[in-house]
N, C-alpha and C positions, 0 to 999 in steps of 0.2 A: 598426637602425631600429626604433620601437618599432610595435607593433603596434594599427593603425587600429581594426581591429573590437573592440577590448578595450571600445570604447565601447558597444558592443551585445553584451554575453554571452548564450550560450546553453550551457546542460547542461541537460542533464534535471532535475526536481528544484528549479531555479531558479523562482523566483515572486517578483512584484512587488505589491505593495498599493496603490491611491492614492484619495486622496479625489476625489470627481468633484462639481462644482457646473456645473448648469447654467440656464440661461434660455431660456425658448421667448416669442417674442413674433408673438402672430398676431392681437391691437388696439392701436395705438398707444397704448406706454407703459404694459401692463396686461404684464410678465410672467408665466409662469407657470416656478415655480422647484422643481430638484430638486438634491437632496443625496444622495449615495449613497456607498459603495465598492463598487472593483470592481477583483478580482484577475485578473492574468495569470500561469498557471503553464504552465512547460514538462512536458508530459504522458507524451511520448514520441518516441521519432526513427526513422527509416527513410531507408535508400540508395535513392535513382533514380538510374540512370546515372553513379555514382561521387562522386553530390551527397548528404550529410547534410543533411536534411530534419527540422526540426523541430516537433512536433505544438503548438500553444498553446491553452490551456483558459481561457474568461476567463468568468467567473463576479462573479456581481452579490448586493448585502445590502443592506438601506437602513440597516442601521447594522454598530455590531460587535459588538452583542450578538445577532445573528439568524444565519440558518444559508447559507450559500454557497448560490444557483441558476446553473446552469448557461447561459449566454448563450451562447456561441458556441464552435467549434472550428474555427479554421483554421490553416494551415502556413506556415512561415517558415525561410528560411536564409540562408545569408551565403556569401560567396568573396573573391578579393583583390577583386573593385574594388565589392563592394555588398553591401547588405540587400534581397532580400526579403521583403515581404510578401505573403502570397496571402491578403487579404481579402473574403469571397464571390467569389472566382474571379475576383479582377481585381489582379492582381498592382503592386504599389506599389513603387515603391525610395526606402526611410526614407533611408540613409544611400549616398553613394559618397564611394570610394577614389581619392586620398591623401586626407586631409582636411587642407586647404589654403585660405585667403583666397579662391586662384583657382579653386578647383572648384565647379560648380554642376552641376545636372543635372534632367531632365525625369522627377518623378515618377511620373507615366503615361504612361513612355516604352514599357513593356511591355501596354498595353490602350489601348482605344480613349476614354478620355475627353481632353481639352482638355486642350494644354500647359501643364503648373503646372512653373514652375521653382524649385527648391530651390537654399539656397545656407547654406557656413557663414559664420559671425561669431562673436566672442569664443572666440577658440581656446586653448583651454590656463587657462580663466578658472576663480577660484572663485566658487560659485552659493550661495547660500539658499532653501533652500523652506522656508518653516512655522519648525520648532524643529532645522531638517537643515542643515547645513553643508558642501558635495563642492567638494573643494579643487581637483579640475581636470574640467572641465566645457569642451562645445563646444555652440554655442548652431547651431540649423537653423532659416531665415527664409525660407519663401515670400513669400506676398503678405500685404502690408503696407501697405496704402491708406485714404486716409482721403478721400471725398469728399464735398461739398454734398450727395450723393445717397446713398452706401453708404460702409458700413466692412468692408472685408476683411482678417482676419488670419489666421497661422499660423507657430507659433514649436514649437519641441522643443529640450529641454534635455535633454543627455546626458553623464552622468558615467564617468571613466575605471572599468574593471570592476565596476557599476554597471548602467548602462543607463539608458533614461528616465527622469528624475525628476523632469521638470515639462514641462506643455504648454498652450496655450492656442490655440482656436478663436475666430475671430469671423466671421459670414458679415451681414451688420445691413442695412438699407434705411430713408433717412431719411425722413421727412415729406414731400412734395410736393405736398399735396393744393390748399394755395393759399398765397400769397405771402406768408402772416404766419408759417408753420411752416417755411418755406424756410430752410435755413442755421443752424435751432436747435439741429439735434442730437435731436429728436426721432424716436424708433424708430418705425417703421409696420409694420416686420416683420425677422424673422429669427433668429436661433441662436448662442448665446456658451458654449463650452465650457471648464475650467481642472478638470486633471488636476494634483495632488500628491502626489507619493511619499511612502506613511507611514511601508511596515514592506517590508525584501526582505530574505532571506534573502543577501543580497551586501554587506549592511553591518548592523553592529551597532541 
């Protein structure tokens, strides 16, 4: 059987590039926008209790001719049936095992925030990001809402030995203030994130 977590690699040494665009909206329809990259490198690893543990270094540049800053350091690992994440000490599970149509799972099943249910779709698919081509890819779809009032999203694209190579956030709040802005699609508030894989050392 081929192996699940191939979707999610980790070695030491491993690092990921992606271009990050984002939007802040906090007066309707006035964004305030940023462009950056921001790399994730595996920095180093250490056993707890029989579990490899791995160190993540993710570092921030407003373009790619400036020099790497230091954003954050946190831990991550993987086993048969998950990913993972200790993100400020609230641990996240990106992926579960098998990965199957029918599996879903509660990403803040290990901390105390509100049930977010994860789920795959397009299994085994090929992806484009930018001028990038990953010929088998599985697409990860929480909440996906679109209403009179709010737009929520969250999507992760994962390439077979690889790993993330596109993602997209939207958390949005629409107009409501009076009955002519109702139903237009006008923002009053909220956050649109899209992460694309440039450059990793796991592919050419």
């Amino acid at each position: 059987m081929p192996d699940d977590s191939a979707y999610f690699p980790l070695e030491v040494g491993n690092y990921w590039i992606y271009q990050v665009s984002t939007e802040t909206y906090l007066t309707a329809n006035v964004p305030t926008k940023q462009s950056y990259q921001l790399q994730q490198k595996v920095s180093s690893s250490y056993q707890i209790n029989g579990q490899l543990v791995f160190v993540i270094d993710e570092l921030t540049r407003p373009t790619n001719q400036s020099p790497w800053t230091l954003k954050s350091i946190r831990s991550l690992y993987k086993n048969r049936v998950e990913v993972i994440d200790q993100d400020n000490n609230s641990p996240i599970v990106k992926l579960a095992f098998p990965i199957a149509p029918s599996t879903s799972w509660n990403k803040n099943l290990y901390n105390t925030n509100p049930l977010s249910l994860l789920r795959y779709e397009a299994i085994v698919r090929p992806f484009t990001s930018g001028t990038n081509r990953f010929d088998n890819t599985v697409t990860v779809l929480g909440t996906n809402d679109s209403t009179l009032v709010s737009q929520e999203k969250y999507l992760r694209v994962y390439a077979r030995s690889i790993g993330c190579v596109y993602q997209e956030d939207r958390s949005l709040a629409f107009c409501q203030e009076s009955p002519a802005c109702l139903g237009t699609g006008a923002i009053q508030s909220g956050t649109t994130a899209k992460w694309v894989l440039i450059a990793s050392d796991r592919f050419p």
